[in-house]
C-alpha positions as a printed Julia matrix, in Angstrom:
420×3 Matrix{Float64}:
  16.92   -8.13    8.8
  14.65   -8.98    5.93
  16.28  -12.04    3.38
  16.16  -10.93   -0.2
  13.28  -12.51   -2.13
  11.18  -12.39   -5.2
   8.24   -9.89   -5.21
   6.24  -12.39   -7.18
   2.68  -12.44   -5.3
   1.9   -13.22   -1.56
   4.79  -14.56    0.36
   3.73  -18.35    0.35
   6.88  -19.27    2.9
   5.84  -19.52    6.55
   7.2   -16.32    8.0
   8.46  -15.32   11.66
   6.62  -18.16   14.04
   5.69  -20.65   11.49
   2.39  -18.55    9.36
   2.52  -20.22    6.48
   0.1   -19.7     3.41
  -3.51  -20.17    4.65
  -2.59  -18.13    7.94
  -1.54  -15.36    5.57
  -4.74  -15.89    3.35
  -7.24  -15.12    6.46
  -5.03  -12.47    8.0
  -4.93  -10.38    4.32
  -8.89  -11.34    4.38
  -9.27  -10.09    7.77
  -7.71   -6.84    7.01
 -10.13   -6.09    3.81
 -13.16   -6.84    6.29
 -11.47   -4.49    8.57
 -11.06   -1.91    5.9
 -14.42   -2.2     4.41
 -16.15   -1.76    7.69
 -13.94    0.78    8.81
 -15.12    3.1     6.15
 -18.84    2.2     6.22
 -18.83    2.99   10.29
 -17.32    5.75    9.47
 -19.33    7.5     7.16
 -22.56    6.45    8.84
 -21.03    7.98   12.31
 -20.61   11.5    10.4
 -23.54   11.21    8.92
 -25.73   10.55   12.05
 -23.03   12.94   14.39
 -25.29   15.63   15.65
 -22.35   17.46   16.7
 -19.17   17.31   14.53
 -15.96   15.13   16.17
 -12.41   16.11   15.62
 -10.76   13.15   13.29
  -7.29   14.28   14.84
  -8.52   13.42   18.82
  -9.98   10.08   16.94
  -7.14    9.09   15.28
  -5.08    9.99   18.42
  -7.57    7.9    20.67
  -6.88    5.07   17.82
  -3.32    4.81   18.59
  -4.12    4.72   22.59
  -6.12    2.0    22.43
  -4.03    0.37   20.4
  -1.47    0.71   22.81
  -3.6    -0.98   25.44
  -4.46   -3.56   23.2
  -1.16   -4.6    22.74
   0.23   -4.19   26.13
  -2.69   -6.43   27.06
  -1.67   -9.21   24.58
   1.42   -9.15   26.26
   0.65   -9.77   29.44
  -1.85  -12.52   28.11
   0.62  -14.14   26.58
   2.62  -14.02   29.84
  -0.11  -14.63   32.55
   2.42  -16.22   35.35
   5.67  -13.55   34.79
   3.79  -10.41   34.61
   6.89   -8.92   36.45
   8.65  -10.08   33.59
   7.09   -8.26   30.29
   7.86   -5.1    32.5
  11.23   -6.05   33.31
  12.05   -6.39   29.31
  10.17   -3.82   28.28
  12.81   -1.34   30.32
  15.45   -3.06   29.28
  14.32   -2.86   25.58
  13.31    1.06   26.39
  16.83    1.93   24.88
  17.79   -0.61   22.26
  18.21    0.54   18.63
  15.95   -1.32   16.86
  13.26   -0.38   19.08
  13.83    3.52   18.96
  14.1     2.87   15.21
  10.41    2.48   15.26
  10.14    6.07   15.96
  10.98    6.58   12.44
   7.72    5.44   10.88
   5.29    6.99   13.03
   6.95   10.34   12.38
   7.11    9.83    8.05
   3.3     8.75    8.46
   2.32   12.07   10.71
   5.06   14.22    7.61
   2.7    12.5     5.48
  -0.93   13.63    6.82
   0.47   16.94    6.4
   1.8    16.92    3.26
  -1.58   15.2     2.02
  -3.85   18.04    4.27
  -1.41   20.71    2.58
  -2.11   19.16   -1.15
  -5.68   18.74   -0.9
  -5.48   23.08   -0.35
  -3.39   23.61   -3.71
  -5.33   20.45   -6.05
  -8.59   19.41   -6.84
  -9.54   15.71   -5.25
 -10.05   14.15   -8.16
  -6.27   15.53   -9.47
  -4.92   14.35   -5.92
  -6.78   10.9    -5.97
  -4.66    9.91   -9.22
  -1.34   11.28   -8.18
  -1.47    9.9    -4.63
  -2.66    6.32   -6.41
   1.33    6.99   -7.73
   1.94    4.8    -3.58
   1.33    1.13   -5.55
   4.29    1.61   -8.3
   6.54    3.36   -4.96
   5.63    0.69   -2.89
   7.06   -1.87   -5.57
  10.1     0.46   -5.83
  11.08    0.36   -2.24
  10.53   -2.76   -1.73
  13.5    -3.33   -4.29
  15.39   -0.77   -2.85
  15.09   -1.19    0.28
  14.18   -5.09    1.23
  15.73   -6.28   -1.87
  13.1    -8.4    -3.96
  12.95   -8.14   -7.62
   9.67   -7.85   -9.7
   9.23  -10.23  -12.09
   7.49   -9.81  -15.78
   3.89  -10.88  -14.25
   4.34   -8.97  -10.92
   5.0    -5.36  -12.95
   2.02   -6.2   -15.43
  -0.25   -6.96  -11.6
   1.09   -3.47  -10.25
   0.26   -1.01  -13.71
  -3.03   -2.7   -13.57
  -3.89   -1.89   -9.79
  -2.49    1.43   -9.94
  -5.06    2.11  -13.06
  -7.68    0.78  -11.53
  -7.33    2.16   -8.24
  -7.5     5.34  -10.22
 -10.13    4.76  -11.95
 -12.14    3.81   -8.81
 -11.01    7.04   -6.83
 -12.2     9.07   -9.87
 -15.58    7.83   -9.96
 -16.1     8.12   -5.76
 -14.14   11.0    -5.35
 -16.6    14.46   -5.32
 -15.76   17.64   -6.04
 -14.58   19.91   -3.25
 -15.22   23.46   -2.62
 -11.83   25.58   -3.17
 -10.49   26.21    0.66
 -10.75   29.83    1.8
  -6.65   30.06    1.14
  -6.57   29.02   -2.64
  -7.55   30.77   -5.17
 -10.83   30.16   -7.33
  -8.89   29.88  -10.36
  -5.93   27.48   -9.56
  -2.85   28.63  -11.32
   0.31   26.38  -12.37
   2.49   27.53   -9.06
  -0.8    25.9    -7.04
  -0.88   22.87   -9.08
   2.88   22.23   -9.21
   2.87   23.09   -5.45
   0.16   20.39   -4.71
   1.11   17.44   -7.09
   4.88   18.17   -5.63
   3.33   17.58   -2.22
   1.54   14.33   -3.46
   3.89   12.7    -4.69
   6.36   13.28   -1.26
   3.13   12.1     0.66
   3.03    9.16   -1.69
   6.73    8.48   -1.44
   6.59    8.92    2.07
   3.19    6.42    2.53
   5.51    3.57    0.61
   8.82    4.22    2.4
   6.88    4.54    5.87
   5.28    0.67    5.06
   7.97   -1.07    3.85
  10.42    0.34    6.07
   7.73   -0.97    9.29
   7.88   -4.21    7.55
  11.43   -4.65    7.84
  11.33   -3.7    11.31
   8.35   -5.93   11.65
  10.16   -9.05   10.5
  13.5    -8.61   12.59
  13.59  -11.46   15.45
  15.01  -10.56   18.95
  18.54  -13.34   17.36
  19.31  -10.03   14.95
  18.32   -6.93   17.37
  19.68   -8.42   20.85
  16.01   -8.03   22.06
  14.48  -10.73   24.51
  11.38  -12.96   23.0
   9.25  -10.35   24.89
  10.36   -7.44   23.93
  11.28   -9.19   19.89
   7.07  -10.35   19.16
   4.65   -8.46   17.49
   2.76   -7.29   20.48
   5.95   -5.54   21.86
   6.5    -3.83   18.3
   2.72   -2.96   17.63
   2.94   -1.38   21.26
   5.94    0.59   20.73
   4.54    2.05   17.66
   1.23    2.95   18.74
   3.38    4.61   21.8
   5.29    6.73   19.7
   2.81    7.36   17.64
   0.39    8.28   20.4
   3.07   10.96   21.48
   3.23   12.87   18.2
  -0.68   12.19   17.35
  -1.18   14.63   20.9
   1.12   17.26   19.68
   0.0    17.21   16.29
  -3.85   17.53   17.62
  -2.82   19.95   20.12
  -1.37   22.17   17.84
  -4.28   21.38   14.98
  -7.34   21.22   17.44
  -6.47   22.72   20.64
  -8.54   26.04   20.91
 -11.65   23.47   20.02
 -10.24   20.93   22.63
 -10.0    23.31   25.55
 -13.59   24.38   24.83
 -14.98   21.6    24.08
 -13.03   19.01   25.55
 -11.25   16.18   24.04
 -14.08   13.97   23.33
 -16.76   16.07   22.2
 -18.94   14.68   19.81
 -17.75   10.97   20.46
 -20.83    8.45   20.16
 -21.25    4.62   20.72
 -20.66    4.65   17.04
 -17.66    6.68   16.78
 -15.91    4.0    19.27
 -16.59    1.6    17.49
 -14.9     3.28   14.46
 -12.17    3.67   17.19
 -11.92   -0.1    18.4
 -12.59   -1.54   14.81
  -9.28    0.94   13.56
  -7.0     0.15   16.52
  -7.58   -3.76   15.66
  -7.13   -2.95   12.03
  -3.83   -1.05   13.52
  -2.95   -4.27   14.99
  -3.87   -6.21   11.81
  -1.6    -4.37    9.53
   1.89   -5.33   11.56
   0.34   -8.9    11.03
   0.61   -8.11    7.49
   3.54   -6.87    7.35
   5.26   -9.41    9.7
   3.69  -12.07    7.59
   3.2   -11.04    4.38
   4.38   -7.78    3.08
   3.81   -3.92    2.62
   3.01   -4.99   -1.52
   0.07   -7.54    0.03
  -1.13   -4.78    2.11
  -1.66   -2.01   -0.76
  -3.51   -5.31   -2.77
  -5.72   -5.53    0.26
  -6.23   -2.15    0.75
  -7.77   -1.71   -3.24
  -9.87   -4.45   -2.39
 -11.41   -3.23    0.36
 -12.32    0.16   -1.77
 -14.04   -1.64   -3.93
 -16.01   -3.69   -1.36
 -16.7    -0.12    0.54
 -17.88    1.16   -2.8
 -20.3    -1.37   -3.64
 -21.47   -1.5     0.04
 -21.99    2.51   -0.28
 -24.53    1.62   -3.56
 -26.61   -0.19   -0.44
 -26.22    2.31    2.29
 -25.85    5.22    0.62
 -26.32    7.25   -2.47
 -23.6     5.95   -4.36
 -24.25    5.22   -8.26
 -21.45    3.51   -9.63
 -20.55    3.79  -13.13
 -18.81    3.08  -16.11
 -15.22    3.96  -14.62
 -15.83    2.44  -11.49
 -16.54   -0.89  -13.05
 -13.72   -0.99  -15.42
 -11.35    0.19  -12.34
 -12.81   -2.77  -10.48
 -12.44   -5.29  -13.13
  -8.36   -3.92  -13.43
  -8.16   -4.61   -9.75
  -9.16   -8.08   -9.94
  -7.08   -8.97  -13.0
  -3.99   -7.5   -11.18
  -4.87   -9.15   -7.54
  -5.26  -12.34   -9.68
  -2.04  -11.71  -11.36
   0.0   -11.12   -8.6
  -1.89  -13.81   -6.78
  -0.98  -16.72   -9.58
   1.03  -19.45   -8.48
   4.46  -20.03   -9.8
   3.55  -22.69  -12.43
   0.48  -20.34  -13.43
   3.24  -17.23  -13.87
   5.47  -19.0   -15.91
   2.1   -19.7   -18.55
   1.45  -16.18  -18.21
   4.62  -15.06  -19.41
   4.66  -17.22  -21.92
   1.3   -16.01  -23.18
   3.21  -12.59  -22.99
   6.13  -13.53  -25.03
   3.77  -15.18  -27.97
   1.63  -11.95  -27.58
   4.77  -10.36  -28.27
   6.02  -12.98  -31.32
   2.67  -12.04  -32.82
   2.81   -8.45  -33.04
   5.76   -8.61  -34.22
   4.78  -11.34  -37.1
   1.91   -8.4   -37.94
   4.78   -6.27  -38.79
   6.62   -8.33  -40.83
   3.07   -9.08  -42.67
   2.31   -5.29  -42.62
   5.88   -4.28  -44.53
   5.63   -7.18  -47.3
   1.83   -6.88  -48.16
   2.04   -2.66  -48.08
   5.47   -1.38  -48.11
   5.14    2.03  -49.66
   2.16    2.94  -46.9
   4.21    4.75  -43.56
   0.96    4.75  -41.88
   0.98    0.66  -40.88
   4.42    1.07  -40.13
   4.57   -0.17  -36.58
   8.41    0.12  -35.9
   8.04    2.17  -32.88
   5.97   -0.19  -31.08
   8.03   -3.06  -31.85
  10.77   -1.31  -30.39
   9.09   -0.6   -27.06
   8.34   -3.46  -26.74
  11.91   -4.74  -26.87
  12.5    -2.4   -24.33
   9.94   -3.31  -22.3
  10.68   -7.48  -22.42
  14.91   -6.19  -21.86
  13.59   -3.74  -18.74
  11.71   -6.79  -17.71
  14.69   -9.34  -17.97
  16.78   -7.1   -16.17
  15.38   -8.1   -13.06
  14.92  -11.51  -13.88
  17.7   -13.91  -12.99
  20.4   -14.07  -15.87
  21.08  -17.15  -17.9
  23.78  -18.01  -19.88
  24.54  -20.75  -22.41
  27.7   -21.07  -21.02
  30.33  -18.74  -22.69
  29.21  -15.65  -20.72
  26.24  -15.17  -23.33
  23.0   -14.49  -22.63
  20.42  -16.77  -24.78
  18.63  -14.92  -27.2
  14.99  -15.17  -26.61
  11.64  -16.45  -28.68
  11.26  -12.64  -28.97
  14.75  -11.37  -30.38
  14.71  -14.84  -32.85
  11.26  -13.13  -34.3
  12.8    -9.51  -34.54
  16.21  -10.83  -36.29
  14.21  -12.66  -38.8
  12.1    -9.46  -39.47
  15.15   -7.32  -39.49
């Protein structure tokens, strides 16, 4: 089971087998090359495909190779007992924990539909933003579900990645024809219908990750599991098997009248395995992540490899970024920064934040004496969000008290008593 800790940046602890925070730093680096490659391989193998490929039977042959990727690790890892990874792996064929990861692969395949059945009732731009809605769920189940609090500097880093993600999906998203089954004119049943499914796809995206993660970090002492059958090859194979089994049906059923046709692999090239190979070790790179690091590291990684796609699309491609793009890209490095900082580095920051704070409220008080008949100035209402926002942010701070059960009033309600 995961321990309860602070979502304040990277984990910096060493996590299951000793990774401490330069191992992290390379794995989280590895998986933005991974990501930034992925896409460019990808769009230059549809662009050069003389016949079109089916992106199920790829994602499907993803999770296969994947699977022998892992099982191969294994083995590697136990040249002399080969006898032995098969012995545990039957033994572990029933356990709990490991039919548990069954549960992921089937919210991620709920969640390819739900996103396949939103792009048909929204426009892509509409769905980029909504779906971008994953970073602030992602934060949210982490709380709920692994039990780490977000700190003051953490929820600043996670509004600023979520707008600039958007921001960045708006200005390399294009428009999409209306599919033969909506109508031309979208009407508000459509619209509600689609963002509805977003945000489940979303919900589902963030639950799906950080619930992997916490299966991801369980050692064989808490599940009963041999060291075999409890490291992350075993898990990463189980997952890609299960996976692999409802990635079939789901083509099947999606692509099948093409498939028996056509057969399986029509259209595959040298370049279109590669895509394949460079995803399933991306596959394999992610449980790293989340063994390691966490599901909140991940989405970081993940908005900085679109911005590293982007800029290499400006290269390969006909991509002209502009003025959204770069402000999107400037948010994500602030926030990746921000939830980056050190702990010394945090507490400056939110102490920057709390005399930010002292000093609008100081332009207040200067605002009522110098023009106190003129309601325009009067900025009440955004003195008293921002009480709200430094007591929402407190809340999931640890409490302090001076002693006799009081809390200690802060720099911020000293300023607002004197105004008052």
């Amino acid at each position: 089971m995961a321990s309860e800790a602070d979502l304040r940046g990277p984990r910096r602890a060493s996590g299951p087998g000793g990774t401490g925070a330069v191992s992290s730093a390379l794995i989280l680096a590895s998986l933005v090359a991974q990501n930034t490659l992925v896409v460019v391989f990808m769009a230059l193998a549809r662009r050069r495909a003389s016949t079109p490929f089916s992106t199920s039977a790829v994602v499907v042959t993803t999770e296969i190779v994947k699977f022998a990727l892992s099982l191969a690790a294994l083995l590697a890892e136990n040249p002399k007992h080969p006898e032995r990874v098969g012995a545990e792996l039957l033994a572990a064929s029933g356990n709990k924990e490991v039919l548990l990861l069954a549960v992921p692969s089937l919210l991620y395949l709920v969640q390819n539909n739900l996103t396949f059945f939103a792009l048909g009732h929204l426009d892509a731009a509409v769905f980029q933003v909504v779906y971008q809605l994953k970073v602030v769920f992602a934060a949210f189940a982490a709380n709920i579900m692994l039990g780490r609090r977000i700190d003051a500097v953490a929820k600043v880093a996670i509004g600023l990645l979520f707008s600039g993600v958007c921001l960045v999906a708006l200005s390399t998203s294009k428009p999409q024809p209306s599919p033969a089954d909506r109508d031309e004119t979208p009407s508000a049943l459509h619209t509600t219908v689609g963002i509805s499914a977003t945000l489940a796809a979303a919900v589902l995206s963030s639950v799906a990750g950080t619930y992997t993660e916490k299966l991801f970090k369980s050692t064989g002492d808490s599940t009963g599991l041999g060291r075999v059958a409890s490291s992350l090859w075993f898990k990463n194979l189980t997952l890609a098997g299960f996976s692999s089994i409802l990635g079939i049906a789901m083509t099947l059923h999606k692509d099948g009248d093409s498939i028996r046709s056509q057969g399986f692999f029509h259209g595959f090239t040298g370049l279109v395995w590669f895509v394949i190979l460079l995803q399933a070790c991306g596959g394999l790179l992610i449980g790293a992540v989340l063994r390691y690091t966490s599901n909140m590291a991940k989405t970081f990684a993940t908005a900085i490899s679109m911005i590293i796609s982007s800029l290499a699309s400006v290269l390969l491609f006909d991509f002209r970024p502009g003025a959204a793009f770069v402000i999107g890209a400037a948010l994500v490095a602030c926030a990746v920064a921000l939830y980056g900082s050190p702990p010394p580095q945090r507490a400056r920051i939110e102490a920057c934040m709390d005399e930010s704070a002292d000093a609008l409220r100081s332009l207040q008080g200067h605002l009522d004496d110098q023009f106190p008949s003129i309601k325009t100035l009067d900025l009440s209402l955004l003195r008293d969000w921002l009480d709200d926002v430094q007591q929402a942010a407190q809340g999931f701070l640890p409490s302090k008290n001076n002693g006799d059960g009081t809390r200690p009033m802060s720099r911020t309600s000293r300023s607002r008593s004197k105004l008052d």
